[in-house]
N, C-alpha and C positions, 0 to 999 in steps of 0.2 A: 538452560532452556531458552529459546526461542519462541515468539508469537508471530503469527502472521496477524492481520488486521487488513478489513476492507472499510472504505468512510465514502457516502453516497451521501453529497448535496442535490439534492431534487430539487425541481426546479417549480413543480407543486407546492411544493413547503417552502416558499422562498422566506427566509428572514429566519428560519429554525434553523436548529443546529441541526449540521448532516447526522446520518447517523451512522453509526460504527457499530462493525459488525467482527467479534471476535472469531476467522475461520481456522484456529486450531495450536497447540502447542504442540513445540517443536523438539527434536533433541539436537538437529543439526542446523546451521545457517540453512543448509543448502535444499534441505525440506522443507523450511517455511517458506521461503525465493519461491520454490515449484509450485505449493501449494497457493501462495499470490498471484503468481504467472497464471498459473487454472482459471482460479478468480477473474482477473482479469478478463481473458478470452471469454469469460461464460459470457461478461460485462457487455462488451465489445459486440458480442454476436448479437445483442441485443436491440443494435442502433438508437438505444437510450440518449435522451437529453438532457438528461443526467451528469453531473460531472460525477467523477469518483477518483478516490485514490486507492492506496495500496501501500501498506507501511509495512517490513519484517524489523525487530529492535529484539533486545533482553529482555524476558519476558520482566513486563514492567516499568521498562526504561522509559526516559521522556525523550530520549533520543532513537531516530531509527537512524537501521542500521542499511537498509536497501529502502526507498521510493521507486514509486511508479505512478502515471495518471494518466486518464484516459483522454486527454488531448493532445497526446503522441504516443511514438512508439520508445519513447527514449525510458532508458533504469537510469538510476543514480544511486551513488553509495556516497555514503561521507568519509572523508579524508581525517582521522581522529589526529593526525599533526596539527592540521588547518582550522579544522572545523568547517570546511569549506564541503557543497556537494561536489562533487564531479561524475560525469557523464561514464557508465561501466561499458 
């Protein structure tokens, strides 16, 4: 199983922790990615000043396994050789 996750640092609550927001368990990578990607766009159409991100991992993992944030348009996935992110 798969998690997707959204995380919104407001800029009203400065000094709190963002809050996260679980948007759904997954059976595939590739449903939880689309289901983020959604997220994201609602995010975006919003012109929030707002930062947020975008995590999909194992459900439960402290690692994700796709990022995204909304001060580009770039994904990233982690490289499990490296440990490194790299640019999808």
């Amino acid at each position: 199983m798969y998690e997707a996750l959204e995380n919104i640092d407001s800029k009203e609550r400065a000094g709190e922790p963002p809050r996260e927001h679980l948007l759904g368990q997954f059976r595939t990578e590739a449903e939880a990615i689309e289901a983020a990607r959604l997220a994201r766009e609602r995010f975006m159409s919003t012109a929030s000043e707002d930062f947020a991100w975008w995590i999909v991992r194992f459900k439960g993992a402290k690692l994700a396994r796709w990022i995204a944030d909304s001060s580009s348009d770039k994904e990233f996935m982690l490289d499990l050789r490296s440990g490194q992110l790299v640019e999808r």
